[in-house]
mmCIF file of the N, C-alpha and C atoms, coordinates in Angstrom:
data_MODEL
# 
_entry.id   MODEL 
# 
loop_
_atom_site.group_PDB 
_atom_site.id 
_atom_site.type_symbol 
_atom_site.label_atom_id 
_atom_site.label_alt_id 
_atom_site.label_comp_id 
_atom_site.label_asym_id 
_atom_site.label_entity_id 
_atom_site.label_seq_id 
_atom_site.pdbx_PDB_ins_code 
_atom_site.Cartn_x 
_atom_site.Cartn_y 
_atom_site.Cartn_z 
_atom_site.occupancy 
_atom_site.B_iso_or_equiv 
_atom_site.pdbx_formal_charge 
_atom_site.auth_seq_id 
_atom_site.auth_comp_id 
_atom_site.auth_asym_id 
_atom_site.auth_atom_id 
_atom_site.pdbx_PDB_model_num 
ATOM 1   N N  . UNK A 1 1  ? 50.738 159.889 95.174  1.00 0.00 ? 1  UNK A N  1 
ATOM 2   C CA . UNK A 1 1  ? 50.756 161.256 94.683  1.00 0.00 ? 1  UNK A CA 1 
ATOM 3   C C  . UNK A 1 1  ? 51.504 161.365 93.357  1.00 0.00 ? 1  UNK A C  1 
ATOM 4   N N  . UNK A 1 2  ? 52.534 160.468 93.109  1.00 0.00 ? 2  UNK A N  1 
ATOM 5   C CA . UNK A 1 2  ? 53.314 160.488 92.006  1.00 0.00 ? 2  UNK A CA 1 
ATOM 6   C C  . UNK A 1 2  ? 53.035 159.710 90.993  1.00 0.00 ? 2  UNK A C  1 
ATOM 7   N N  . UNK A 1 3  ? 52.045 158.884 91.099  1.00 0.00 ? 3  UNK A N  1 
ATOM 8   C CA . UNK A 1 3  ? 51.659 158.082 90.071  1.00 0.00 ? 3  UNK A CA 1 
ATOM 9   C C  . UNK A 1 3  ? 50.925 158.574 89.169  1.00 0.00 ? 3  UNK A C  1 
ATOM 10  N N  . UNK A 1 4  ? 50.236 159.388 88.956  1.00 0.00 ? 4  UNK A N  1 
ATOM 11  C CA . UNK A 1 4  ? 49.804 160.334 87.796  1.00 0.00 ? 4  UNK A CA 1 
ATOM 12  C C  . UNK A 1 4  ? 50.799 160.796 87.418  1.00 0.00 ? 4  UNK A C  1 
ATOM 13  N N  . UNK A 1 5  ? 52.128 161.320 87.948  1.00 0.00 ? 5  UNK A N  1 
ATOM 14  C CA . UNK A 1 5  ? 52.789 162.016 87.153  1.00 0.00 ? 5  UNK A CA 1 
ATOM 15  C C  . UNK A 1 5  ? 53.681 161.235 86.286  1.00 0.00 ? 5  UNK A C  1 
ATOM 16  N N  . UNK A 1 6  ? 53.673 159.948 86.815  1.00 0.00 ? 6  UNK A N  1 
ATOM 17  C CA . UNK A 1 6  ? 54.289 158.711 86.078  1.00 0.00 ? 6  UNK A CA 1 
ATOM 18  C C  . UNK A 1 6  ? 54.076 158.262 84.759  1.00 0.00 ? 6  UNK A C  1 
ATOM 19  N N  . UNK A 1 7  ? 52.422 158.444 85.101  1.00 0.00 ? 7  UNK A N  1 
ATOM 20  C CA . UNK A 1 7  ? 51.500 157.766 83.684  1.00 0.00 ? 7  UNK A CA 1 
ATOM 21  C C  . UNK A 1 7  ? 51.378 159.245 82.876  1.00 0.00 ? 7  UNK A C  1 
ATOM 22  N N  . UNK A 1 8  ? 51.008 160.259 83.359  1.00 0.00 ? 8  UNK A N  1 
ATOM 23  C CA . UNK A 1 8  ? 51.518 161.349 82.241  1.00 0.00 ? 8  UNK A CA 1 
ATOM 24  C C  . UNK A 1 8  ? 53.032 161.433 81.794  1.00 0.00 ? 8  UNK A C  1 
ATOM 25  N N  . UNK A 1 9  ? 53.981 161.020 82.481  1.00 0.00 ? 9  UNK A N  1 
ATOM 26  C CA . UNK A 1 9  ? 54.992 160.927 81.042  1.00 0.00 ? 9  UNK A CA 1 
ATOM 27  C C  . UNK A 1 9  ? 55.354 159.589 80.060  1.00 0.00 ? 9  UNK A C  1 
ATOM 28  N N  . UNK A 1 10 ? 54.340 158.852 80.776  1.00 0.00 ? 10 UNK A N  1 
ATOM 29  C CA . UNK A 1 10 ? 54.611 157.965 79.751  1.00 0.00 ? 10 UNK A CA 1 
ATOM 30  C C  . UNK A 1 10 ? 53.802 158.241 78.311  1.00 0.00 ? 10 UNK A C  1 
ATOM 31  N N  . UNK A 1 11 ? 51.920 158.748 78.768  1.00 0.00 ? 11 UNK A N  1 
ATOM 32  C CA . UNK A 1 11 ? 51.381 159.140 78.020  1.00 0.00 ? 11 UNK A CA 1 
ATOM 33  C C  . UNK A 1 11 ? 51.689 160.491 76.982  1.00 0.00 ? 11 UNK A C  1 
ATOM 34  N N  . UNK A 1 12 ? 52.538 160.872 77.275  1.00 0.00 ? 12 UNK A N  1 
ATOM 35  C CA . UNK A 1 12 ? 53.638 161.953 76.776  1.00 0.00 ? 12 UNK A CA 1 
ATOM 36  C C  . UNK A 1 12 ? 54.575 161.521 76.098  1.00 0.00 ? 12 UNK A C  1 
ATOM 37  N N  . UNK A 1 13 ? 54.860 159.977 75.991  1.00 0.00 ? 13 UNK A N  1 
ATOM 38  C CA . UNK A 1 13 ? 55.971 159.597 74.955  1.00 0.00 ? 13 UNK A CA 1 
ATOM 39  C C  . UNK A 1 13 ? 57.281 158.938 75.546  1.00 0.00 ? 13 UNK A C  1 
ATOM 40  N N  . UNK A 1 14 ? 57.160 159.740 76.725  1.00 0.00 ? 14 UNK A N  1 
ATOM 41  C CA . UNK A 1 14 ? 58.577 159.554 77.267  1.00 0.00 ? 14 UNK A CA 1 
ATOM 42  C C  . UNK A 1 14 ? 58.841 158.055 78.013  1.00 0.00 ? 14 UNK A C  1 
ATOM 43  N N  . UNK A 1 15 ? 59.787 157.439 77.552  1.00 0.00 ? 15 UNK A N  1 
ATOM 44  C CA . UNK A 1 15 ? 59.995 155.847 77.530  1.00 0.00 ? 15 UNK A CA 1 
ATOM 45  C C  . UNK A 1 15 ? 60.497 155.484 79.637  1.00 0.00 ? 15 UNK A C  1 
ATOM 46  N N  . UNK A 1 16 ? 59.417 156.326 79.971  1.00 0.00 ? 16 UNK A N  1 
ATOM 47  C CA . UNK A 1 16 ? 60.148 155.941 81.639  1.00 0.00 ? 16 UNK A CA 1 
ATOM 48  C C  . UNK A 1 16 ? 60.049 154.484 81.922  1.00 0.00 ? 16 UNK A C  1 
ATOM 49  N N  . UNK A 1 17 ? 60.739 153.866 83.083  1.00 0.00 ? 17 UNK A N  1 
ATOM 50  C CA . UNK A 1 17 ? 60.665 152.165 83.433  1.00 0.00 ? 17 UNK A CA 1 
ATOM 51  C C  . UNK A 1 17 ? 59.632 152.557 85.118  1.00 0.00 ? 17 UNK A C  1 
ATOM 52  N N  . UNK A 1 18 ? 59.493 151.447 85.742  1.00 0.00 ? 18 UNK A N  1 
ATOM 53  C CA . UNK A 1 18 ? 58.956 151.288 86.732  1.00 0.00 ? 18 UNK A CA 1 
ATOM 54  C C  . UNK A 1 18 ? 60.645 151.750 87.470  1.00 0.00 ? 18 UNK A C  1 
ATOM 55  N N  . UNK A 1 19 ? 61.565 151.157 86.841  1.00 0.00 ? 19 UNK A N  1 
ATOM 56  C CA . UNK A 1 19 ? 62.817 151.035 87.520  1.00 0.00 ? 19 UNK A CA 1 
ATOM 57  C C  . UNK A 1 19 ? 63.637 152.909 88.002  1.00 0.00 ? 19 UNK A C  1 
ATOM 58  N N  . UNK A 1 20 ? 63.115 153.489 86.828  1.00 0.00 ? 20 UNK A N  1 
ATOM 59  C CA . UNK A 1 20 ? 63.418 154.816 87.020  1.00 0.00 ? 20 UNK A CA 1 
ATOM 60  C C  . UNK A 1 20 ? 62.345 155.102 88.247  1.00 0.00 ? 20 UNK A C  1 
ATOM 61  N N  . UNK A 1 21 ? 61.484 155.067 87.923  1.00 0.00 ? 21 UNK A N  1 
ATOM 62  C CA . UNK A 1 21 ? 60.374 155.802 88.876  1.00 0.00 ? 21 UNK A CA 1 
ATOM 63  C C  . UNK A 1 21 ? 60.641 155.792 90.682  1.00 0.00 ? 21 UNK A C  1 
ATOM 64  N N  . UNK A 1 22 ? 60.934 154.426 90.493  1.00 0.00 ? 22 UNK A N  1 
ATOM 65  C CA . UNK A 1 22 ? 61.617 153.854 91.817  1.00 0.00 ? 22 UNK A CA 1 
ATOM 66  C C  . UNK A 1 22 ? 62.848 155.008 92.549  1.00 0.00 ? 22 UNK A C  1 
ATOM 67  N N  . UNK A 1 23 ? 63.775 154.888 91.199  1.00 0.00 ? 23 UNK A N  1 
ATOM 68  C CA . UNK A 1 23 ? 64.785 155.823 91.896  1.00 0.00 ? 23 UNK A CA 1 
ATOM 69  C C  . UNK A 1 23 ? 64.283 156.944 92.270  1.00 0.00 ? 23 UNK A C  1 
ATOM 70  N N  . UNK A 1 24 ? 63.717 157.497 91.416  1.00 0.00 ? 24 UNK A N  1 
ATOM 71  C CA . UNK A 1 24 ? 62.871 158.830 91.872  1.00 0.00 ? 24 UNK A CA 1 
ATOM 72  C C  . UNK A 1 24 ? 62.595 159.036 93.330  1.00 0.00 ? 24 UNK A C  1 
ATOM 73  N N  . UNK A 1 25 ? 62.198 158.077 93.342  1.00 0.00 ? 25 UNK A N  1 
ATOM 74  C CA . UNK A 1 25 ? 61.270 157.902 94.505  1.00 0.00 ? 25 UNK A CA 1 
ATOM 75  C C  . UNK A 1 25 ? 61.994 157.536 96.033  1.00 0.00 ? 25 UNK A C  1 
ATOM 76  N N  . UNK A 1 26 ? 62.952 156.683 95.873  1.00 0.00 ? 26 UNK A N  1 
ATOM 77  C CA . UNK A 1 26 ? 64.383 156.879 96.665  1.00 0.00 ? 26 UNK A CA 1 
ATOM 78  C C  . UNK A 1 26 ? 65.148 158.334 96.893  1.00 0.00 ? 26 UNK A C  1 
ATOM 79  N N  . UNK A 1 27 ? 65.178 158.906 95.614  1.00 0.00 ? 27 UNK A N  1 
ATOM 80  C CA . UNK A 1 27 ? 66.140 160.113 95.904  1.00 0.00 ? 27 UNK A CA 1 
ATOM 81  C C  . UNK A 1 27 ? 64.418 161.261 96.718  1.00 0.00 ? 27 UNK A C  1 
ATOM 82  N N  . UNK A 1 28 ? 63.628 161.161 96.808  1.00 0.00 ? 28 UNK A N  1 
ATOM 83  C CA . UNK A 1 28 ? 62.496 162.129 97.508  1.00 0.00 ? 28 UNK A CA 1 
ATOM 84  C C  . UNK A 1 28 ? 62.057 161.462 98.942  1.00 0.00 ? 28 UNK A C  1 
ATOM 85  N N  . UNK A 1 29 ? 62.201 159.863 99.024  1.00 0.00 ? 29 UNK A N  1 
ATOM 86  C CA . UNK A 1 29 ? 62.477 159.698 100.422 1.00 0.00 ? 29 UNK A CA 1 
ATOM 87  C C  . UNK A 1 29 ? 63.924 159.947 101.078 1.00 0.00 ? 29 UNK A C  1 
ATOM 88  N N  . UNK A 1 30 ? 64.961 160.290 100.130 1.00 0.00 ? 30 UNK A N  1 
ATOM 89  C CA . UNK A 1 30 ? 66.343 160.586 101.033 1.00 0.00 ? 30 UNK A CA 1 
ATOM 90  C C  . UNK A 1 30 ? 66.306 161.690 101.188 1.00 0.00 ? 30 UNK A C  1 
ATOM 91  N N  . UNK A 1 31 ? 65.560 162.495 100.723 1.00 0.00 ? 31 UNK A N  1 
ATOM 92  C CA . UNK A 1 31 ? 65.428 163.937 100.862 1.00 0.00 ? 31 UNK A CA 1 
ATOM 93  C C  . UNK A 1 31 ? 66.047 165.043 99.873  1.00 0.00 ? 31 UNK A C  1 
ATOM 94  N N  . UNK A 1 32 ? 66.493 164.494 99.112  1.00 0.00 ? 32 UNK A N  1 
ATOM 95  C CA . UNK A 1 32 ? 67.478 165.250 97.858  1.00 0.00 ? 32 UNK A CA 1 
ATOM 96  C C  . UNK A 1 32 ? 66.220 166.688 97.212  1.00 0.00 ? 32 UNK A C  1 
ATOM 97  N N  . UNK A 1 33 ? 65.172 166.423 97.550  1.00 0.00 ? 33 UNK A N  1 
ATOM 98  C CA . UNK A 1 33 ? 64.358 167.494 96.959  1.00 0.00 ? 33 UNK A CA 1 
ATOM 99  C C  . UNK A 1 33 ? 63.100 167.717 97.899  1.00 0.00 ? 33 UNK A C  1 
ATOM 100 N N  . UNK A 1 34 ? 63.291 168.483 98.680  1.00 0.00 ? 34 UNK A N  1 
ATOM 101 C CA . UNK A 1 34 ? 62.645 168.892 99.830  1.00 0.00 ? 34 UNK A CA 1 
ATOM 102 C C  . UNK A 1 34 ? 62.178 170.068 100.312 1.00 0.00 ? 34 UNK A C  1 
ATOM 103 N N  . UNK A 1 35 ? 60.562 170.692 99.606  1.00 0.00 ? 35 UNK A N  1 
ATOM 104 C CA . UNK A 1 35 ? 60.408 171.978 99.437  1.00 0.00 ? 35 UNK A CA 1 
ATOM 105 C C  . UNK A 1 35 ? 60.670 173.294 98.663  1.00 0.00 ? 35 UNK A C  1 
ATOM 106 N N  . UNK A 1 36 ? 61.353 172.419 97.766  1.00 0.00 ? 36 UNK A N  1 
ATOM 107 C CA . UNK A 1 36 ? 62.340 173.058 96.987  1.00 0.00 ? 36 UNK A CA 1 
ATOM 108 C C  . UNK A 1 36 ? 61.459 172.853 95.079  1.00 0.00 ? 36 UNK A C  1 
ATOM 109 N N  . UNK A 1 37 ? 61.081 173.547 94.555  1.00 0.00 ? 37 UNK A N  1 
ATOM 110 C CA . UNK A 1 37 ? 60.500 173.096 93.548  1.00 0.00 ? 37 UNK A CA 1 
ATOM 111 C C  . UNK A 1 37 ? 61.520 173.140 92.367  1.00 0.00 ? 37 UNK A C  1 
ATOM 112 N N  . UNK A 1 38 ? 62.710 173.538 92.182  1.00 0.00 ? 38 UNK A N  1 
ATOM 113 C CA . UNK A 1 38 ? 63.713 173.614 90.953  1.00 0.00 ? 38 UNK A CA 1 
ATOM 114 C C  . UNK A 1 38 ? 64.640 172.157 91.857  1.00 0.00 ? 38 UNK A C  1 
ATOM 115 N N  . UNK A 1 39 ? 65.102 171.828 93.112  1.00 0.00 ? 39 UNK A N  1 
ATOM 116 C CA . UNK A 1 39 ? 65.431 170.897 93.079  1.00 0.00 ? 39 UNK A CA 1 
ATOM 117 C C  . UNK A 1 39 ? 64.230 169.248 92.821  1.00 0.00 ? 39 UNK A C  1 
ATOM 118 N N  . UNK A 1 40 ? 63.343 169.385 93.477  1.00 0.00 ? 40 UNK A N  1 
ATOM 119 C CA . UNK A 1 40 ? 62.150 168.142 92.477  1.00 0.00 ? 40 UNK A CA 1 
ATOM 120 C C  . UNK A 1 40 ? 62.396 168.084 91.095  1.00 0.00 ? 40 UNK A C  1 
ATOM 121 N N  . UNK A 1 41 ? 62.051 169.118 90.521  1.00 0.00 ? 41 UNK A N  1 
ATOM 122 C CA . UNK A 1 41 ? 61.883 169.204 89.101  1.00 0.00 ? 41 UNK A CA 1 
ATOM 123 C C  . UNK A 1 41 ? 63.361 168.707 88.681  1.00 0.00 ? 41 UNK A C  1 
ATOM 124 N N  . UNK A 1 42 ? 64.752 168.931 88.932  1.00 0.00 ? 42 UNK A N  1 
ATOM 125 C CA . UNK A 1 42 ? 65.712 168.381 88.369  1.00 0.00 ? 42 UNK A CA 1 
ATOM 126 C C  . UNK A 1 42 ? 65.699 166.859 89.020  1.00 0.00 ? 42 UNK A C  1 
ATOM 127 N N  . UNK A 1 43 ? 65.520 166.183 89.874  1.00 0.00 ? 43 UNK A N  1 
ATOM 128 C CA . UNK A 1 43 ? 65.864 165.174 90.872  1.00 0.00 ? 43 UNK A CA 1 
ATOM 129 C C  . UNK A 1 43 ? 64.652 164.391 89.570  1.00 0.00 ? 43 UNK A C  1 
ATOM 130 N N  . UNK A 1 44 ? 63.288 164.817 89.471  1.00 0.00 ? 44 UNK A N  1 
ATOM 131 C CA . UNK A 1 44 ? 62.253 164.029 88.994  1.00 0.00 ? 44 UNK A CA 1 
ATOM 132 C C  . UNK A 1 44 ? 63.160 163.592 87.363  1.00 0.00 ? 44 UNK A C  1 
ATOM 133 N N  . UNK A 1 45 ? 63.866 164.933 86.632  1.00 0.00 ? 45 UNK A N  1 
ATOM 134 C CA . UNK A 1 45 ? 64.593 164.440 85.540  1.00 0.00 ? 45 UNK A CA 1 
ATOM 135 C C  . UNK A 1 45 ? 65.408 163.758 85.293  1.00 0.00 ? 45 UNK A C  1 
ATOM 136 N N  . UNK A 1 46 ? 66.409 163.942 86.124  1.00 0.00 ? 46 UNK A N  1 
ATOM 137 C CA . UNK A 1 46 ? 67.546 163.435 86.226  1.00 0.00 ? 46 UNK A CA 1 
ATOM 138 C C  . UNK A 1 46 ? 67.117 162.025 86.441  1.00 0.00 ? 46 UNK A C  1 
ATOM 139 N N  . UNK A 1 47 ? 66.639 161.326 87.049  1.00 0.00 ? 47 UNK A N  1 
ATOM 140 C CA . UNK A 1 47 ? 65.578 159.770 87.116  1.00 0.00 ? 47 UNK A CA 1 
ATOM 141 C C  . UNK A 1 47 ? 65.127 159.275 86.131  1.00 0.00 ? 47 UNK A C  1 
ATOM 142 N N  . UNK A 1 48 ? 64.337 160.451 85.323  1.00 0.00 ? 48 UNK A N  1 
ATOM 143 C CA . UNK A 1 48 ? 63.329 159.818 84.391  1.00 0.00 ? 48 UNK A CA 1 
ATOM 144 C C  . UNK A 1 48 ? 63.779 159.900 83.112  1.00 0.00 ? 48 UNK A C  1 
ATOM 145 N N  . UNK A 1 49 ? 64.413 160.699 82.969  1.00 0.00 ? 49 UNK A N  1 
ATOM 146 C CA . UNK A 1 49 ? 64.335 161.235 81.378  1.00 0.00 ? 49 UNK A CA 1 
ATOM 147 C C  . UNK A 1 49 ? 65.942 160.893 80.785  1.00 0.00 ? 49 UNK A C  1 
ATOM 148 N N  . UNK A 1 50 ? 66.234 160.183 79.681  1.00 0.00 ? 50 UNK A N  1 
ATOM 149 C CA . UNK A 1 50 ? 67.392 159.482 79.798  1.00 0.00 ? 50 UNK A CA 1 
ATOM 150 C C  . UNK A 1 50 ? 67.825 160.035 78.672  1.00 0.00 ? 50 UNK A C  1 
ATOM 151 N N  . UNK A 1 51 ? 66.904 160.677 77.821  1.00 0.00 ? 51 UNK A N  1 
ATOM 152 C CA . UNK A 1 51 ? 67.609 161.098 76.507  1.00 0.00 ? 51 UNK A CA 1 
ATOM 153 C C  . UNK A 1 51 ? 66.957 162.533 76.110  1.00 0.00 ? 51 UNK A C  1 
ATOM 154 N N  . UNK A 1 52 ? 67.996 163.027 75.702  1.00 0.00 ? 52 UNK A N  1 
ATOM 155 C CA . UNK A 1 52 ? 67.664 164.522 75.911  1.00 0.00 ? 52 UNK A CA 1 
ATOM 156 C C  . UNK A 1 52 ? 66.714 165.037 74.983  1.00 0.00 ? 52 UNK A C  1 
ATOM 157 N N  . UNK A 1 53 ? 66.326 164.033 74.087  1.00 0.00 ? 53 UNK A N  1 
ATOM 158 C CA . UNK A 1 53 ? 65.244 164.591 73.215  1.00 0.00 ? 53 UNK A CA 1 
ATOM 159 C C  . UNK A 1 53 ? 64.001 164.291 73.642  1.00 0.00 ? 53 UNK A C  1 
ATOM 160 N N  . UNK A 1 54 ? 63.980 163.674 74.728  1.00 0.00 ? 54 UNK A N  1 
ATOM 161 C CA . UNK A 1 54 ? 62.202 163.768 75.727  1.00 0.00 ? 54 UNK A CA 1 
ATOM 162 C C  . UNK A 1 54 ? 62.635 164.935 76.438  1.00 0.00 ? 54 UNK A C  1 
ATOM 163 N N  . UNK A 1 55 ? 63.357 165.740 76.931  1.00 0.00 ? 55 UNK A N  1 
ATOM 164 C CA . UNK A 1 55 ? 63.346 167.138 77.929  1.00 0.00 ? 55 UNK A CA 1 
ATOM 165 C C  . UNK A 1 55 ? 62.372 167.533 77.571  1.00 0.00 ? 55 UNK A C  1 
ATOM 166 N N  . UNK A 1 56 ? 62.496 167.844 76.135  1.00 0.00 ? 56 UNK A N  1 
ATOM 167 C CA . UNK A 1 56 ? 60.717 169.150 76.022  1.00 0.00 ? 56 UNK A CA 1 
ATOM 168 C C  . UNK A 1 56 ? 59.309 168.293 76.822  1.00 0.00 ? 56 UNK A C  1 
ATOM 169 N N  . UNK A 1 57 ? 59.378 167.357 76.531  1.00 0.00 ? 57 UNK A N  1 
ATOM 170 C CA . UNK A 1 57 ? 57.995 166.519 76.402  1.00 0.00 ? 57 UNK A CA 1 
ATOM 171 C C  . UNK A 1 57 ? 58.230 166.568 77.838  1.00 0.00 ? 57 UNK A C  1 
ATOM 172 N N  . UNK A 1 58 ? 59.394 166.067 78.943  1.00 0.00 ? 58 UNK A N  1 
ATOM 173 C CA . UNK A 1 58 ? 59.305 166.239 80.037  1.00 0.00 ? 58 UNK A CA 1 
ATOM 174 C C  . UNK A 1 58 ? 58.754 167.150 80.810  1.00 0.00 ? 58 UNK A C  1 
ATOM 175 N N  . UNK A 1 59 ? 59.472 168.826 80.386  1.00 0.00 ? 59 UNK A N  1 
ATOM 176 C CA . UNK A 1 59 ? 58.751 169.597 80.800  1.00 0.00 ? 59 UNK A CA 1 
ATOM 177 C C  . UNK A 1 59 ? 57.006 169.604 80.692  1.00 0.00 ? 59 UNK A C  1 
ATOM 178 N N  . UNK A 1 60 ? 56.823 169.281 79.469  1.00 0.00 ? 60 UNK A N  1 
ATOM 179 C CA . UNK A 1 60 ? 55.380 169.743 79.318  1.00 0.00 ? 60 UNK A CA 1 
ATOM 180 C C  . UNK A 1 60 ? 54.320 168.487 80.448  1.00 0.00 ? 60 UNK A C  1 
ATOM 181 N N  . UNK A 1 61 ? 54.784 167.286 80.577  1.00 0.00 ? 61 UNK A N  1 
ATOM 182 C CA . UNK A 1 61 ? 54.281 166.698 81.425  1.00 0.00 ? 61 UNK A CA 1 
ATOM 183 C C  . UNK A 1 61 ? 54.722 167.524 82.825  1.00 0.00 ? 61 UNK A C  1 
ATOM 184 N N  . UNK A 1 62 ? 55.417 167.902 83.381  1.00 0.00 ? 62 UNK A N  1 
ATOM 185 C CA . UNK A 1 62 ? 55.837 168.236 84.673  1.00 0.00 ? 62 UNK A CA 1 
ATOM 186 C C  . UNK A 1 62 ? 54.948 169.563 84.861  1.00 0.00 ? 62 UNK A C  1 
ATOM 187 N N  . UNK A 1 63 ? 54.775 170.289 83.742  1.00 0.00 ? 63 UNK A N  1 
ATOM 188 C CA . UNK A 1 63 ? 54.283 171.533 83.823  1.00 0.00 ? 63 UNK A CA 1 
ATOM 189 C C  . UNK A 1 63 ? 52.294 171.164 84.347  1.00 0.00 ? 63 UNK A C  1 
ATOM 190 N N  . UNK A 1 64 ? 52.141 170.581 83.336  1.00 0.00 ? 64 UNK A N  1 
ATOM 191 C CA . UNK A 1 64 ? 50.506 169.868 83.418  1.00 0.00 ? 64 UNK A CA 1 
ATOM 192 C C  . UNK A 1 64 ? 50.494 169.510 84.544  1.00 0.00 ? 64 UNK A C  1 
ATOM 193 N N  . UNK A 1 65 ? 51.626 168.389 85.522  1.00 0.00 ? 65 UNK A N  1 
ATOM 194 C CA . UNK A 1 65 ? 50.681 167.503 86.421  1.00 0.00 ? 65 UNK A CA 1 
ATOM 195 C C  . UNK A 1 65 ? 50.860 168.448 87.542  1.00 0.00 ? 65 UNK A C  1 
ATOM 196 N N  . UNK A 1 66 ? 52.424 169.444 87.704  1.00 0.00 ? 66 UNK A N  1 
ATOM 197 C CA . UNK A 1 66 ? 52.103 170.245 89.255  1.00 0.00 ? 66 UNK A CA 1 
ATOM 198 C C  . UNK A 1 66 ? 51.973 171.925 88.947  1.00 0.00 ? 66 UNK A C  1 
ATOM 199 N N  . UNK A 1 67 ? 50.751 172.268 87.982  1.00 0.00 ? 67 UNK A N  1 
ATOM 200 C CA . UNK A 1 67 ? 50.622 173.732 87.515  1.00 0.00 ? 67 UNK A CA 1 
ATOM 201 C C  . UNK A 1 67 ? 50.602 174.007 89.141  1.00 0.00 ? 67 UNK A C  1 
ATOM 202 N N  . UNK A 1 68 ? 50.740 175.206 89.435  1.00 0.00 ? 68 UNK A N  1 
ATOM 203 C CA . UNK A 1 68 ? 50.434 176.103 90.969  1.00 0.00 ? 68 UNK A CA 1 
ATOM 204 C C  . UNK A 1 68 ? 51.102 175.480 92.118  1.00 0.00 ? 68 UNK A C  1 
ATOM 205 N N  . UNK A 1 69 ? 52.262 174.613 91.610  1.00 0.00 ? 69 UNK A N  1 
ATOM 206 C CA . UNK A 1 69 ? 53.209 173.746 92.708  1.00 0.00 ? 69 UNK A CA 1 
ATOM 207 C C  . UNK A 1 69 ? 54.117 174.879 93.070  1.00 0.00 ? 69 UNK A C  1 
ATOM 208 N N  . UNK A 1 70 ? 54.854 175.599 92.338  1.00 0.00 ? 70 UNK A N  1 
ATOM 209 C CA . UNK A 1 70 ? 55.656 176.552 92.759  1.00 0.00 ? 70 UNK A CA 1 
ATOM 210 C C  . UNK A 1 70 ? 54.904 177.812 93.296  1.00 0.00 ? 70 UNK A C  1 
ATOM 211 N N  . UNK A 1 71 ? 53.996 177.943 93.669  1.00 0.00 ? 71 UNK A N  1 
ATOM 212 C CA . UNK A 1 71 ? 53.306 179.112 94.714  1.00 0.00 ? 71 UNK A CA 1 
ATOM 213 C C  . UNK A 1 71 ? 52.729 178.503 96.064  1.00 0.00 ? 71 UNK A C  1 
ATOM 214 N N  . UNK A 1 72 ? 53.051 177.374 96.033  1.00 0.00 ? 72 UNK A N  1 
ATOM 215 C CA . UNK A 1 72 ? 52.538 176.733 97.348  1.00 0.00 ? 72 UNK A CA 1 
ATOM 216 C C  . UNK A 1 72 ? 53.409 176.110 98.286  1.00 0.00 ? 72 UNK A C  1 
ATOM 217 N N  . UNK A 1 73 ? 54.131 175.475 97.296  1.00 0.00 ? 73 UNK A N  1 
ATOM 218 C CA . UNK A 1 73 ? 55.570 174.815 98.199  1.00 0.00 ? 73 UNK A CA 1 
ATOM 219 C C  . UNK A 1 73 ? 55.212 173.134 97.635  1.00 0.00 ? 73 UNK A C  1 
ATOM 220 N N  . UNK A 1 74 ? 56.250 172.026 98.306  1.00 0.00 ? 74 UNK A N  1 
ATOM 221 C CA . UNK A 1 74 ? 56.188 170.996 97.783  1.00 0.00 ? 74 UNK A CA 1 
ATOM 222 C C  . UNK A 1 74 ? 54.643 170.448 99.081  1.00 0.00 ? 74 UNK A C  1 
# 
C-alpha cells in the first residue's frame, strides 16, 4: 500500500533511502499512527524527509498519493 507513496516522493525529488522507508514502516506496525491522519502524516515525515527544504515537496507528494484519506479514516 505504501510503495507508491515511496516512489512518489522520490519522483518528487525528495532524496528518501529504502532505510527510511523501513522505519516508517516500523513506527505504523508499532502503532505510532493509527487512524489518525495528522499523526501518519507527521510519523510518514518525521522518517522520510530529513531536510527541511523537501517539506513542501513532501506535502505535495502526501497530498497526491492519499487525496480523500482524511474523510475516510486510515
Amino acid at each position: 500500500m505504501f510503495i507508491p507513496f515511496f516512489e512518489s516522493l522520490r519522483n518528487n525529488g525528495i532524496p528518501v533511502s529504502l532505510r527510511e522507508f523501513l522505519a516508517f514502516l516500523e513506527g505504523m506496525k508499532a502503532g505510532l499512527a493509527t487512524y489518525d491522519i495528522e499523526s501518519f502524516y507527521y510519523l510518514a515525515r518525521v522518517s522520510m524527509v530529513k531536510d527541511e527544504r523537501n517539506i513542501d515537496k513532501f506535502d505535495r507528494a502526501f497530498a497526491a498519493a492519499f487525496e480523500g484519506l482524511g474523510n475516510s479514516g486510515l
